[in-house]
PQR file with spaces between the fields and no chain letter, atoms N, CA, C, O and H, PARSE charges and radii, in Angstrom:
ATOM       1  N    UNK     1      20.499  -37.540   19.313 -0.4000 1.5000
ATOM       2  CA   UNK     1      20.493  -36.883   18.014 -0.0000 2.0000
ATOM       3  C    UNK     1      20.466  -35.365   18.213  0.5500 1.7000
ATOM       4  O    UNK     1      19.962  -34.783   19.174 -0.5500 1.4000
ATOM       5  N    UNK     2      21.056  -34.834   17.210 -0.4000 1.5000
ATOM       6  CA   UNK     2      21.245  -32.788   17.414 -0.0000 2.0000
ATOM       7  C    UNK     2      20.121  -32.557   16.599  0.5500 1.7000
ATOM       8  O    UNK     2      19.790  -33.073   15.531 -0.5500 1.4000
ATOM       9  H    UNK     2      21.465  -35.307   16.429  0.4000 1.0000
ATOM      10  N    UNK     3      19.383  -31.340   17.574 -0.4000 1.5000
ATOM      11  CA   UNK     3      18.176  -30.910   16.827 -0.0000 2.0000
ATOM      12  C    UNK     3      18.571  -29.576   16.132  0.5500 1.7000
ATOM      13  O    UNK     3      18.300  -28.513   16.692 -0.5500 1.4000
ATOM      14  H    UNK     3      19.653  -30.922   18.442  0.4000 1.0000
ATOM      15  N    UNK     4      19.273  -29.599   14.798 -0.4000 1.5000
ATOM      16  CA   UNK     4      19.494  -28.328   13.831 -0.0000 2.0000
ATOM      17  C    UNK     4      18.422  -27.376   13.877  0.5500 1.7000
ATOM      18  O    UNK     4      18.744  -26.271   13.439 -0.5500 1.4000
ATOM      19  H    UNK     4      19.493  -30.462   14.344  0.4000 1.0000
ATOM      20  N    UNK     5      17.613  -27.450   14.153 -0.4000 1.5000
ATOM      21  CA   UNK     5      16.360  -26.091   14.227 -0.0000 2.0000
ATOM      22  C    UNK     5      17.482  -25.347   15.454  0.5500 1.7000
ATOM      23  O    UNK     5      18.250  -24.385   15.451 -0.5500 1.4000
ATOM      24  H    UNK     5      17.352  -28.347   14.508  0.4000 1.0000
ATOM      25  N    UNK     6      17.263  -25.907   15.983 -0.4000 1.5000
ATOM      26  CA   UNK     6      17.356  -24.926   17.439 -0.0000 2.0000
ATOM      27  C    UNK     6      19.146  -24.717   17.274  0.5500 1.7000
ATOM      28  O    UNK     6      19.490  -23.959   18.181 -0.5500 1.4000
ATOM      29  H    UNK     6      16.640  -26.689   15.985  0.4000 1.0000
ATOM      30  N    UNK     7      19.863  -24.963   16.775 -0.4000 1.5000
ATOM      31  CA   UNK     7      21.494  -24.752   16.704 -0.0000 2.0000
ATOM      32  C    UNK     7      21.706  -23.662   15.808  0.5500 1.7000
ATOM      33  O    UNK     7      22.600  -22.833   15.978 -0.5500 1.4000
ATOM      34  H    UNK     7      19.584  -25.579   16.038  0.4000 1.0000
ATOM      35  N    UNK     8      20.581  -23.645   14.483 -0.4000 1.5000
ATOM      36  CA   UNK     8      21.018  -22.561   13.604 -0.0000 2.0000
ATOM      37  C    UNK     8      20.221  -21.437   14.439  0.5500 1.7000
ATOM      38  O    UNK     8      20.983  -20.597   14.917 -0.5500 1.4000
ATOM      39  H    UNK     8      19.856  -24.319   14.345  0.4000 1.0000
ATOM      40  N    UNK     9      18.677  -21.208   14.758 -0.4000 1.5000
ATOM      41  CA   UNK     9      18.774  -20.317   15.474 -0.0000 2.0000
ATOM      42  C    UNK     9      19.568  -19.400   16.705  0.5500 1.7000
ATOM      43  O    UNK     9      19.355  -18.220   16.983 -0.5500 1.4000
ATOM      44  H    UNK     9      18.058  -21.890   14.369  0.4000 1.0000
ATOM      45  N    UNK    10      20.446  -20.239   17.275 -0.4000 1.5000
ATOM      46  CA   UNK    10      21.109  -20.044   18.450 -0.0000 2.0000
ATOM      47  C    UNK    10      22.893  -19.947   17.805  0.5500 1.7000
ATOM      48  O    UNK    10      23.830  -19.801   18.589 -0.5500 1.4000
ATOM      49  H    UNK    10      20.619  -21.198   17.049  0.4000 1.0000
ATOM      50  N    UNK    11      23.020  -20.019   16.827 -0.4000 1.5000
ATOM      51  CA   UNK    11      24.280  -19.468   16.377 -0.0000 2.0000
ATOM      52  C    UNK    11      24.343  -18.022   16.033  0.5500 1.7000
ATOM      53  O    UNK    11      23.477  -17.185   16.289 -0.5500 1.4000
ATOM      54  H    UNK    11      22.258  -20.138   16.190  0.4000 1.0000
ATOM      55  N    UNK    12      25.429  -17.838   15.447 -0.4000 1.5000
ATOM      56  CA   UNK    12      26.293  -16.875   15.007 -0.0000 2.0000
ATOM      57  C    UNK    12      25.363  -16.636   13.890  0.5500 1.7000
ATOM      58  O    UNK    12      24.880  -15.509   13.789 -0.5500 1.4000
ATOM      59  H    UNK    12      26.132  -18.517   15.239  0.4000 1.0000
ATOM      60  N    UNK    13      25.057  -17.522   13.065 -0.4000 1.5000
ATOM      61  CA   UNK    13      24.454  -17.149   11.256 -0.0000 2.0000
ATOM      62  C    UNK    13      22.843  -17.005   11.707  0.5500 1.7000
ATOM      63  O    UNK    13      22.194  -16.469   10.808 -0.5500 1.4000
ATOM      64  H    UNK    13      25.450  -18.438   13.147  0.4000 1.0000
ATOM      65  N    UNK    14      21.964  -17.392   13.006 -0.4000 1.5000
ATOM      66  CA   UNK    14      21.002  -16.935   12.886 -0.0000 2.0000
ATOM      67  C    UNK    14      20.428  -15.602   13.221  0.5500 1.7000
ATOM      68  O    UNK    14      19.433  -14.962   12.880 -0.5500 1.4000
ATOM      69  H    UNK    14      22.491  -17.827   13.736  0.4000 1.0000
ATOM      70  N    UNK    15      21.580  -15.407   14.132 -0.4000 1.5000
ATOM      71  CA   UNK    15      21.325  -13.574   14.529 -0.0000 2.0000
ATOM      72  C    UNK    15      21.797  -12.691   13.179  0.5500 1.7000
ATOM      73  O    UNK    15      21.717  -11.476   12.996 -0.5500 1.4000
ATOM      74  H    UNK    15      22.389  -15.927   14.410  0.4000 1.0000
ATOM      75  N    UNK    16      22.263  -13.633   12.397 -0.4000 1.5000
ATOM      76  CA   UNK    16      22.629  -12.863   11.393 -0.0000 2.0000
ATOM      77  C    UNK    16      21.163  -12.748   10.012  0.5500 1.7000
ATOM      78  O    UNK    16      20.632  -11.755    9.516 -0.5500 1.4000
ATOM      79  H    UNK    16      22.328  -14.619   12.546  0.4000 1.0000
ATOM      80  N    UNK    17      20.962  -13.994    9.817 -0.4000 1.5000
ATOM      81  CA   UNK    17      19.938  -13.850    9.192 -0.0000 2.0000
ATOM      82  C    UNK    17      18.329  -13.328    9.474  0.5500 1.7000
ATOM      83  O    UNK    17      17.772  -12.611    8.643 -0.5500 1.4000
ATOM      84  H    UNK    17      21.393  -14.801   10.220  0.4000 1.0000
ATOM      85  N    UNK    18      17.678  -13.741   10.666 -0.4000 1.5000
ATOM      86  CA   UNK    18      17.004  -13.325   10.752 -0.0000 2.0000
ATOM      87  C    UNK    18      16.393  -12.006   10.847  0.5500 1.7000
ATOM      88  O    UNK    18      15.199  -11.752   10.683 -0.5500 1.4000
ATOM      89  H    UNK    18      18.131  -14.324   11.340  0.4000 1.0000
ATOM      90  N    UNK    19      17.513  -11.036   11.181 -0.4000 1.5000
ATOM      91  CA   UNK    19      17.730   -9.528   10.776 -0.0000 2.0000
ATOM      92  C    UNK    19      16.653   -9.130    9.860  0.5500 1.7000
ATOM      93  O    UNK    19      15.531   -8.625    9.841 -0.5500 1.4000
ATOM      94  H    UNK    19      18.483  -11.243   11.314  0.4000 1.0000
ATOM      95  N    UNK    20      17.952   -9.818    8.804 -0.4000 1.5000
ATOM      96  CA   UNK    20      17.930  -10.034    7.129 -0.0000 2.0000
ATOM      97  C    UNK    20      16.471  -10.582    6.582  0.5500 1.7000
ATOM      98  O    UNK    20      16.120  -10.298    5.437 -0.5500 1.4000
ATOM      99  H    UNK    20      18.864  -10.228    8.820  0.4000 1.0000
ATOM     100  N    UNK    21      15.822  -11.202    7.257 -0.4000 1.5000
ATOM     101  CA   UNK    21      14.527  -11.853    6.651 -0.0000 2.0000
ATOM     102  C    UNK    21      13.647  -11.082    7.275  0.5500 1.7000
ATOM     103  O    UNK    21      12.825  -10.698    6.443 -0.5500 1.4000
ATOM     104  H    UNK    21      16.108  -11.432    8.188  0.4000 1.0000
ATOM     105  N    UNK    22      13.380  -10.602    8.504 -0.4000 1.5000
ATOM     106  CA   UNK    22      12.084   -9.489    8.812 -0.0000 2.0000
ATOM     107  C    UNK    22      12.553   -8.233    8.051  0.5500 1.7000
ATOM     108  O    UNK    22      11.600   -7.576    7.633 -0.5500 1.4000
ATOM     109  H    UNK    22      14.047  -10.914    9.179  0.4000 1.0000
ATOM     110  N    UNK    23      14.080   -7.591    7.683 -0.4000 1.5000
ATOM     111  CA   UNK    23      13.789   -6.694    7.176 -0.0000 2.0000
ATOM     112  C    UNK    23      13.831   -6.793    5.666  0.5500 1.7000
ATOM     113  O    UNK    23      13.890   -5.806    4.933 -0.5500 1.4000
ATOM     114  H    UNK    23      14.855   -8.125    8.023  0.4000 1.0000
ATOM     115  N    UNK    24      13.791   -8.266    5.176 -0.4000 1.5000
ATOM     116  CA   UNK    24      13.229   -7.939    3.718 -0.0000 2.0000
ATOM     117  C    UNK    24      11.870   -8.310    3.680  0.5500 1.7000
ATOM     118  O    UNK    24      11.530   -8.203    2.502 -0.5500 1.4000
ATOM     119  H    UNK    24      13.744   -9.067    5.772  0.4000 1.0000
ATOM     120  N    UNK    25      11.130   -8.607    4.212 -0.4000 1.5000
ATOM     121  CA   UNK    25       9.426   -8.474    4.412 -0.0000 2.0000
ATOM     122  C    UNK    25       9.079   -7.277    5.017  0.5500 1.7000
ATOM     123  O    UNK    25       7.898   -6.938    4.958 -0.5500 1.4000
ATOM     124  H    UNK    25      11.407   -8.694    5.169  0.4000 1.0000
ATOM     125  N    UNK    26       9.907   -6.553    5.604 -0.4000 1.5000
ATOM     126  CA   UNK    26       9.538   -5.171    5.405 -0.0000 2.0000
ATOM     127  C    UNK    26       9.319   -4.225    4.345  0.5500 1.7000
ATOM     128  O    UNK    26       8.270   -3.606    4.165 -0.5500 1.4000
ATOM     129  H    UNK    26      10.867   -6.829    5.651  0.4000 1.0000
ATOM     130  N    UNK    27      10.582   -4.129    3.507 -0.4000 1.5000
ATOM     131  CA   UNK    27      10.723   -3.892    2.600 -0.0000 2.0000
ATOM     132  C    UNK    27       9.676   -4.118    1.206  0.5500 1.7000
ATOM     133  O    UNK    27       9.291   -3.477    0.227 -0.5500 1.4000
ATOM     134  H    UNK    27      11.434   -4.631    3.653  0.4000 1.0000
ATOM     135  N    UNK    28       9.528   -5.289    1.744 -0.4000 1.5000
ATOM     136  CA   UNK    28       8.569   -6.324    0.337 -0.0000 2.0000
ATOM     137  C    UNK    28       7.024   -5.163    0.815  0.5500 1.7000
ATOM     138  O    UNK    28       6.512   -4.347    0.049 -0.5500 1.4000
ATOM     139  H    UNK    28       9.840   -5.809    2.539  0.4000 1.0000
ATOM     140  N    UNK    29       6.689   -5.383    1.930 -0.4000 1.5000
ATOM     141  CA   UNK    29       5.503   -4.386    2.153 -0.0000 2.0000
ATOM     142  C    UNK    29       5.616   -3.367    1.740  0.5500 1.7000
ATOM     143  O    UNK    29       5.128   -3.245    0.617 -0.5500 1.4000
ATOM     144  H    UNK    29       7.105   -6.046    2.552  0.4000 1.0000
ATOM     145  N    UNK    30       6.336   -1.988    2.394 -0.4000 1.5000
ATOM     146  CA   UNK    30       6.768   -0.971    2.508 -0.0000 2.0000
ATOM     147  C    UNK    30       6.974   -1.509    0.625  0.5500 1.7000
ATOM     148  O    UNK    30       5.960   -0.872    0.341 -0.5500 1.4000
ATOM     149  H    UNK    30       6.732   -2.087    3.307  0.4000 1.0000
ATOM     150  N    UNK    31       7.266   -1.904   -0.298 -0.4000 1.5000
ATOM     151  CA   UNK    31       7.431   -1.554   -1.674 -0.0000 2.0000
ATOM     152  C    UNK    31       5.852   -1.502   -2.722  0.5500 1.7000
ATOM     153  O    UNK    31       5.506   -0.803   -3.674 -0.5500 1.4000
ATOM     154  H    UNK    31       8.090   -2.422   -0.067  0.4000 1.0000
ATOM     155  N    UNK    32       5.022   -2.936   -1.737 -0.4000 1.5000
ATOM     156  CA   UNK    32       3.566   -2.612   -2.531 -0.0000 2.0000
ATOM     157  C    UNK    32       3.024   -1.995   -1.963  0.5500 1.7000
ATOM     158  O    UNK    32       2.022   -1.790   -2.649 -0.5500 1.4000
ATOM     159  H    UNK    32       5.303   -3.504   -0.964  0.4000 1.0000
ATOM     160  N    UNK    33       2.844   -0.991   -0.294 -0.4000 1.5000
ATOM     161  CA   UNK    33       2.054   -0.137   -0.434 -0.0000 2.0000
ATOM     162  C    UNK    33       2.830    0.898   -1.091  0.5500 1.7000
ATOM     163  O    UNK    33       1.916    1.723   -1.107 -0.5500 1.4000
ATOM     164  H    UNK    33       3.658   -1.157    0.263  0.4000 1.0000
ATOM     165  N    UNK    34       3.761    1.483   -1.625 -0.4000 1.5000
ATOM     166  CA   UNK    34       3.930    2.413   -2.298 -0.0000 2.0000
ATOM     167  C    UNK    34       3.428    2.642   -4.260  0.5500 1.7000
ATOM     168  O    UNK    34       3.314    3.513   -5.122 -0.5500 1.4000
ATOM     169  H    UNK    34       4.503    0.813   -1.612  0.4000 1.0000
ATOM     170  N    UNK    35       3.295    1.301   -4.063 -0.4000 1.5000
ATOM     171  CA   UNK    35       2.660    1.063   -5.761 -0.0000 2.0000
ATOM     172  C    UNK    35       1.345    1.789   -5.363  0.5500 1.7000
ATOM     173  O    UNK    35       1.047    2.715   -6.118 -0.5500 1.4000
ATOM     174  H    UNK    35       3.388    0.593   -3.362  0.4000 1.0000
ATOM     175  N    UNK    36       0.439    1.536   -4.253 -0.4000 1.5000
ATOM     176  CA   UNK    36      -0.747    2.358   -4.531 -0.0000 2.0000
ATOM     177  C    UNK    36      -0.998    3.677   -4.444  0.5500 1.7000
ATOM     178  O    UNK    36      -1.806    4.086   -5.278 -0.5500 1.4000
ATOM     179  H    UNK    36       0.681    0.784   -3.640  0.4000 1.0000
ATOM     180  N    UNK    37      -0.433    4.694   -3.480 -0.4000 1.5000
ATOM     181  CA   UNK    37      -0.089    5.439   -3.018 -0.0000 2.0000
ATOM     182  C    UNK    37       0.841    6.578   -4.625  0.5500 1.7000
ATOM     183  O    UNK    37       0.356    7.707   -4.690 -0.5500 1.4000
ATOM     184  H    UNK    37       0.223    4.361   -2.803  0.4000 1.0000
ATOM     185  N    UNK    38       1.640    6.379   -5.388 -0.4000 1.5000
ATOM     186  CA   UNK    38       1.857    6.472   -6.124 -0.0000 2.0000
ATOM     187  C    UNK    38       0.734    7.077   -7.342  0.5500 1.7000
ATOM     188  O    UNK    38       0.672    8.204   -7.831 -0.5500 1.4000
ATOM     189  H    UNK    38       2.035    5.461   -5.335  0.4000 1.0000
ATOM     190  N    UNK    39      -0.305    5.566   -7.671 -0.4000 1.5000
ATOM     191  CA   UNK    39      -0.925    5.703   -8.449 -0.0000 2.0000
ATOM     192  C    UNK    39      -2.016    6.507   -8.487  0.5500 1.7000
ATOM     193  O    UNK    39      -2.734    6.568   -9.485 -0.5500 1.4000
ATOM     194  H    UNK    39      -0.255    4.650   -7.273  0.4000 1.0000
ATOM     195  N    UNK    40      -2.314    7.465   -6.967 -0.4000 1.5000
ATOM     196  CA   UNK    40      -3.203    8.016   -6.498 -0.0000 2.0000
ATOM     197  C    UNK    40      -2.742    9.834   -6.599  0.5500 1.7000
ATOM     198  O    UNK    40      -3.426   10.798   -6.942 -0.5500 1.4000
ATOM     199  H    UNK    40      -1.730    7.416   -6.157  0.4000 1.0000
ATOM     200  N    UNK    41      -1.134    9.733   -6.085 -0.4000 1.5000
ATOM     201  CA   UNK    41      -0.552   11.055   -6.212 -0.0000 2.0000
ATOM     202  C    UNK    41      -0.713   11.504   -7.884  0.5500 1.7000
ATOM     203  O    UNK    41      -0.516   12.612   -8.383 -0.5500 1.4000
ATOM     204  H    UNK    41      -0.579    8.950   -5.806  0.4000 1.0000
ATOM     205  N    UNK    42      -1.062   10.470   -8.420 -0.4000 1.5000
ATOM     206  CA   UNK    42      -0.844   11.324  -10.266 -0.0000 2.0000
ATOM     207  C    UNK    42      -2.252   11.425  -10.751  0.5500 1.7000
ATOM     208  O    UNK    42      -2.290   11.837  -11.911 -0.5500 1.4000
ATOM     209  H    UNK    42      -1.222    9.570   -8.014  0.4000 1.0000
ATOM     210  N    UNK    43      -3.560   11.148  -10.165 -0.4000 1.5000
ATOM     211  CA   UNK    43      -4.518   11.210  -10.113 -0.0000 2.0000
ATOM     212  C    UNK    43      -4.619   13.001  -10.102  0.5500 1.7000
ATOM     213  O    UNK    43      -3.808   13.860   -9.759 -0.5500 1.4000
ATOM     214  H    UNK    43      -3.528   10.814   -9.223  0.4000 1.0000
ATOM     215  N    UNK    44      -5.957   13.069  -10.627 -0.4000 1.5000
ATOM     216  CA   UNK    44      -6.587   14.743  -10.811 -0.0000 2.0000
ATOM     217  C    UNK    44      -7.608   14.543   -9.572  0.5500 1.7000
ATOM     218  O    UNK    44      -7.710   13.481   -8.959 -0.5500 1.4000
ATOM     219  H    UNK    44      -6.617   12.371  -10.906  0.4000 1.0000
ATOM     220  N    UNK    45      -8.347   15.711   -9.290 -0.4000 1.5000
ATOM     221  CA   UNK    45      -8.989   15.393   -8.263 -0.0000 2.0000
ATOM     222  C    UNK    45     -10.623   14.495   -9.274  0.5500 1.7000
ATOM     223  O    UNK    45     -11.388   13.559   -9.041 -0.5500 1.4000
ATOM     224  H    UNK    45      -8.264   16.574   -9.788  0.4000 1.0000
ATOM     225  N    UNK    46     -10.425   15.495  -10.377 -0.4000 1.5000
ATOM     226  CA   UNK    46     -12.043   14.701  -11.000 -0.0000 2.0000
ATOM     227  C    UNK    46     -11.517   13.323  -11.430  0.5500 1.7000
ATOM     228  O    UNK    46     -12.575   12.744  -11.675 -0.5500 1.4000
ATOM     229  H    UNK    46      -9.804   16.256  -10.566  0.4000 1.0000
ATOM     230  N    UNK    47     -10.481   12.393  -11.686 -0.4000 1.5000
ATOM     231  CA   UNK    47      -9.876   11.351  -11.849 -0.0000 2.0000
ATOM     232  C    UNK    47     -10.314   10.458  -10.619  0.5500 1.7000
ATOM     233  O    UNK    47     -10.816    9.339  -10.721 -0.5500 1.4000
ATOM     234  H    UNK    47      -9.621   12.863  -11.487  0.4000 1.0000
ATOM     235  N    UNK    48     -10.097   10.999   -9.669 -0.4000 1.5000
ATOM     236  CA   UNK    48     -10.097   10.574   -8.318 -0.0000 2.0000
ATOM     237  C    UNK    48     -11.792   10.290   -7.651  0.5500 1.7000
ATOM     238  O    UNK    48     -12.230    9.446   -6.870 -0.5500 1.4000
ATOM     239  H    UNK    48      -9.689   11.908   -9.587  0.4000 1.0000
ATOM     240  N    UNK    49     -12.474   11.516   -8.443 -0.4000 1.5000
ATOM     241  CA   UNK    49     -13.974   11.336   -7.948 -0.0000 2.0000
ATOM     242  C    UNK    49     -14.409   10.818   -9.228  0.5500 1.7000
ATOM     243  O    UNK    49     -15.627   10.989   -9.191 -0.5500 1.4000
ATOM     244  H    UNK    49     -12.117   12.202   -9.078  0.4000 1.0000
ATOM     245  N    UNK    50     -14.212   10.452   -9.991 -0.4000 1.5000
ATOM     246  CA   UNK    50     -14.968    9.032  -11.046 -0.0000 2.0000
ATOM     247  C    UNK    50     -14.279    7.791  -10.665  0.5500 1.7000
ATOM     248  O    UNK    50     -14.806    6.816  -11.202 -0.5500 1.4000
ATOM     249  H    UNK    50     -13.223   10.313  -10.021  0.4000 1.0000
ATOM     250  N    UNK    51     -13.331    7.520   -9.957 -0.4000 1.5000
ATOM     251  CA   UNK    51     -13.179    6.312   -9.630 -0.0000 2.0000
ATOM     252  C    UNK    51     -13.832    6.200   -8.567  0.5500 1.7000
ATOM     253  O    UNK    51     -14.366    5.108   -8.377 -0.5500 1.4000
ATOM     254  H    UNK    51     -12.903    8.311   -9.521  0.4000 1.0000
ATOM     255  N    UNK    52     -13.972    7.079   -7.726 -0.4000 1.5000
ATOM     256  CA   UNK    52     -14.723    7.082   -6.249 -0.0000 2.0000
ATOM     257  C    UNK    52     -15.782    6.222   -6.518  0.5500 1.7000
ATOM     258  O    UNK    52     -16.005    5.141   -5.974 -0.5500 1.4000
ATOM     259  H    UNK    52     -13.538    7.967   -7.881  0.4000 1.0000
ATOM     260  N    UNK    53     -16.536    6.872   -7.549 -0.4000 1.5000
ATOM     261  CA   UNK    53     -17.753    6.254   -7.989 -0.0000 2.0000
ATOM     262  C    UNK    53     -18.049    5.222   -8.566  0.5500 1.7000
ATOM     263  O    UNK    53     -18.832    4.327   -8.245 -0.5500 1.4000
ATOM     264  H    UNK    53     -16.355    7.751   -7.991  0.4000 1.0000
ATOM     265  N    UNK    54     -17.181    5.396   -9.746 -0.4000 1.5000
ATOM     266  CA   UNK    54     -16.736    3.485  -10.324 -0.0000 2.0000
ATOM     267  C    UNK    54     -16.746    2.771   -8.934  0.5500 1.7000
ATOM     268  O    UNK    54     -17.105    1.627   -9.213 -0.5500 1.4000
ATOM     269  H    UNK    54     -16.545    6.123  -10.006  0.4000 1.0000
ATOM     270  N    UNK    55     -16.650    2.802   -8.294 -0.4000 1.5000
ATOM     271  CA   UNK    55     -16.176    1.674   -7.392 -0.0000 2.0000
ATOM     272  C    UNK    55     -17.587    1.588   -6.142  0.5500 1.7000
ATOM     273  O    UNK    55     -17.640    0.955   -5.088 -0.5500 1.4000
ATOM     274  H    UNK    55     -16.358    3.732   -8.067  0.4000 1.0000
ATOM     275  N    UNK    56     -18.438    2.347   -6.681 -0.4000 1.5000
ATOM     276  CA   UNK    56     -19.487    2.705   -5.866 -0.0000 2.0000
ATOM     277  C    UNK    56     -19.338    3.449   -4.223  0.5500 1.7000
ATOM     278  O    UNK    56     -20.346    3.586   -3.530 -0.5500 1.4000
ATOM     279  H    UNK    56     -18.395    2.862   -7.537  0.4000 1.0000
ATOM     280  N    UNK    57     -18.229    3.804   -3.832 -0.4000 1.5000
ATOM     281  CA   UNK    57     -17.661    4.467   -2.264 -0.0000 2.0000
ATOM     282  C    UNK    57     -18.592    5.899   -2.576  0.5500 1.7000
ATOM     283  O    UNK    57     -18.631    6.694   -1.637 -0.5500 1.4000
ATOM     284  H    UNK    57     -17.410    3.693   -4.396  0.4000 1.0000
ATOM     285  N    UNK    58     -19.379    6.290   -3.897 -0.4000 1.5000
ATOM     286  CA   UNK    58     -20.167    7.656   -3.655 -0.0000 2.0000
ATOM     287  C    UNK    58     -21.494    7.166   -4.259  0.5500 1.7000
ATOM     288  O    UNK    58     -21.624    6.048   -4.757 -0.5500 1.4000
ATOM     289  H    UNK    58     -19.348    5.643   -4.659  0.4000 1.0000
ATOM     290  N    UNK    59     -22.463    8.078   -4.179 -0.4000 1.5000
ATOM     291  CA   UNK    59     -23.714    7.766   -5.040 -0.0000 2.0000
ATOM     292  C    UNK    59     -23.628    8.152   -6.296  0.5500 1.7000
ATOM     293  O    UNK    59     -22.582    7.795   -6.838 -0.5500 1.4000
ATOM     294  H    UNK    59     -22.358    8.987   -3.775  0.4000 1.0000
ATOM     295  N    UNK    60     -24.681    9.024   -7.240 -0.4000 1.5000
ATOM     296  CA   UNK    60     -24.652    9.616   -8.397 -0.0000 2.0000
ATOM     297  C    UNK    60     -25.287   11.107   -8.081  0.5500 1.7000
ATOM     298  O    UNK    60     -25.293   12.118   -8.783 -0.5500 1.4000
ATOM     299  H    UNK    60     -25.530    9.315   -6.800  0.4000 1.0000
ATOM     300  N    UNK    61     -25.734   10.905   -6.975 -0.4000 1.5000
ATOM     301  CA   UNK    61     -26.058   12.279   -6.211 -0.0000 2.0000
ATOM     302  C    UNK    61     -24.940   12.963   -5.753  0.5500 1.7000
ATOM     303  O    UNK    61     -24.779   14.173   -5.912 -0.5500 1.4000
ATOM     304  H    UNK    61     -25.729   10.084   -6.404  0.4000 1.0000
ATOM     305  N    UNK    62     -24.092   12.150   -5.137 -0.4000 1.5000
ATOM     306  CA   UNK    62     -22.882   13.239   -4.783 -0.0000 2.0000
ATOM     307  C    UNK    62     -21.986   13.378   -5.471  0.5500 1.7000
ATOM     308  O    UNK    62     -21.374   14.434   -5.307 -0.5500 1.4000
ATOM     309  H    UNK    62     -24.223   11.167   -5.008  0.4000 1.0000
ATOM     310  N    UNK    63     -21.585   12.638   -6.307 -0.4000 1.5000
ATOM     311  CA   UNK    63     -20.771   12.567   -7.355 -0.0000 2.0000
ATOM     312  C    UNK    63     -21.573   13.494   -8.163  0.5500 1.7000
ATOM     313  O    UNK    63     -20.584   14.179   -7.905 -0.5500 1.4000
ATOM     314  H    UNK    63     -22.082   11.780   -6.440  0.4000 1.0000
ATOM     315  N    UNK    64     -22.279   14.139   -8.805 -0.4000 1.5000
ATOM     316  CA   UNK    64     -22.648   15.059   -9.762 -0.0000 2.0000
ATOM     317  C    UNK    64     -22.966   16.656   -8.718  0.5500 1.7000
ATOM     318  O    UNK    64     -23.174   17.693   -9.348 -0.5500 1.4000
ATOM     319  H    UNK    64     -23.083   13.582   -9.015  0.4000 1.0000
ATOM     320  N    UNK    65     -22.970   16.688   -7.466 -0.4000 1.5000
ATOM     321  CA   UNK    65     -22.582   17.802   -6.337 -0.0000 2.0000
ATOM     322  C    UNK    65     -21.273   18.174   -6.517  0.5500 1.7000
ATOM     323  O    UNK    65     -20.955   19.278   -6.959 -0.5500 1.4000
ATOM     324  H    UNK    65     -22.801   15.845   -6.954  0.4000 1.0000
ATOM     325  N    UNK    66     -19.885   16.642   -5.949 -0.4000 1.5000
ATOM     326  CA   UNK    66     -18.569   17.720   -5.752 -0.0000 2.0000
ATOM     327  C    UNK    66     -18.181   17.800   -7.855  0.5500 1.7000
ATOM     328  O    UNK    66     -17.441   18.603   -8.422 -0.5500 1.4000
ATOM     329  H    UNK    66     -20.143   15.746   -5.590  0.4000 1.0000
ATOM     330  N    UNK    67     -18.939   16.758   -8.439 -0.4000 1.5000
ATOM     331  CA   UNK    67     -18.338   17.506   -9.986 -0.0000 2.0000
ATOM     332  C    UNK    67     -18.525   18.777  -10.549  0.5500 1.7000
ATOM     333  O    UNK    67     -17.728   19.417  -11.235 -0.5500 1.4000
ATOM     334  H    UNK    67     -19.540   16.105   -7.979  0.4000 1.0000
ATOM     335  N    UNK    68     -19.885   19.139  -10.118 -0.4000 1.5000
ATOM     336  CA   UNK    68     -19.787   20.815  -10.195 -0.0000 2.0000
ATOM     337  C    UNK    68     -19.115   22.140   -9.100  0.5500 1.7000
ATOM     338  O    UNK    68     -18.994   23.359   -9.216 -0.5500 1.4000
ATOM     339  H    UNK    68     -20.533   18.619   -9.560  0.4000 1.0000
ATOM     340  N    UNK    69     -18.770   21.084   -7.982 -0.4000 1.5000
ATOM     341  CA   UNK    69     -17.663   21.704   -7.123 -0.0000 2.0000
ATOM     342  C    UNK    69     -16.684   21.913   -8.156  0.5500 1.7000
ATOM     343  O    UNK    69     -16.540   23.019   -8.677 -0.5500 1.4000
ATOM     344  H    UNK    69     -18.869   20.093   -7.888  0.4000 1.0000
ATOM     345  N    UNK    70     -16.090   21.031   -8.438 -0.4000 1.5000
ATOM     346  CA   UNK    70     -14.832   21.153   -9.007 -0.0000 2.0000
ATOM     347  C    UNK    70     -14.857   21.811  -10.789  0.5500 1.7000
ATOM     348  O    UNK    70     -13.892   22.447  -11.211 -0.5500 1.4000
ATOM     349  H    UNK    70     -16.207   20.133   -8.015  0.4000 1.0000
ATOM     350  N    UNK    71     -15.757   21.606  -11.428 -0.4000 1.5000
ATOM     351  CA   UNK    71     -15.659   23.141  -12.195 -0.0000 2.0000
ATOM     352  C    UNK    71     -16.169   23.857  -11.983  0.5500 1.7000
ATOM     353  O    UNK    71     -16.732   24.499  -12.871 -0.5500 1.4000
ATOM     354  H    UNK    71     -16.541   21.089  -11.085  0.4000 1.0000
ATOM     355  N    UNK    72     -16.255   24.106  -10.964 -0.4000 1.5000
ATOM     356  CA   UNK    72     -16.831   26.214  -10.253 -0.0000 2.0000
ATOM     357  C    UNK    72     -15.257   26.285  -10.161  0.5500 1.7000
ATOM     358  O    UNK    72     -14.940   27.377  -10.632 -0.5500 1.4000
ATOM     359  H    UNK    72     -15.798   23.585  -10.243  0.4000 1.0000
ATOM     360  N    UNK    73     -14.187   25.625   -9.776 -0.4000 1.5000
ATOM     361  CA   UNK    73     -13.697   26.157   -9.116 -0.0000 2.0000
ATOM     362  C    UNK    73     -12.669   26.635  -10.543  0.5500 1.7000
ATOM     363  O    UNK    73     -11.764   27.443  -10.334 -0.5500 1.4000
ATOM     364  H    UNK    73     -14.445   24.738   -9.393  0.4000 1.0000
ATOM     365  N    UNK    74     -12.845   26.178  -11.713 -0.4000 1.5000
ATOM     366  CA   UNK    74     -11.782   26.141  -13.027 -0.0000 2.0000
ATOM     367  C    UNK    74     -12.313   27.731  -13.158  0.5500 1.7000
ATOM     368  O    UNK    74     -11.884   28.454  -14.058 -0.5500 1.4000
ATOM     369  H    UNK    74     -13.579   25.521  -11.883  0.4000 1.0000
């Protein structure tokens, strides 16, 4: 009996496809990290340090330090 796994890899159409399939899971990545990355560039910096905090990555101690950083600096 012919084992088709191993014939389509070893043809003509699998050097062709498999190309084609790692570089559209590249792509597929490379497209959602840019969704986050994105949503961060349109961010303000005080936008950026209340979510810091929403998310707990600061205290309420430092978060009320760089917030008066950042209107000294207006």
């Amino acid at each position: 009996m012919h084992d088709w796994s191993q014939h389509w890899f070893m043809s003509d159409m699998g050097f062709i496809w498999i190309p084609f399939l790692v570089l559209s899971v590249w792509m597929l990545f490379r497209f959602l990290s840019k969704d986050k990355n994105v949503s961060s560039k349109n961010e303000s910096a005080m936008e950026i340090l209340e979510r810091r905090y929403a998310e707990g990555e600061i205290n309420t101690e430092e978060f009320e330090e760089r917030k008066k950083a950042l209107n000294a600096e207006k």
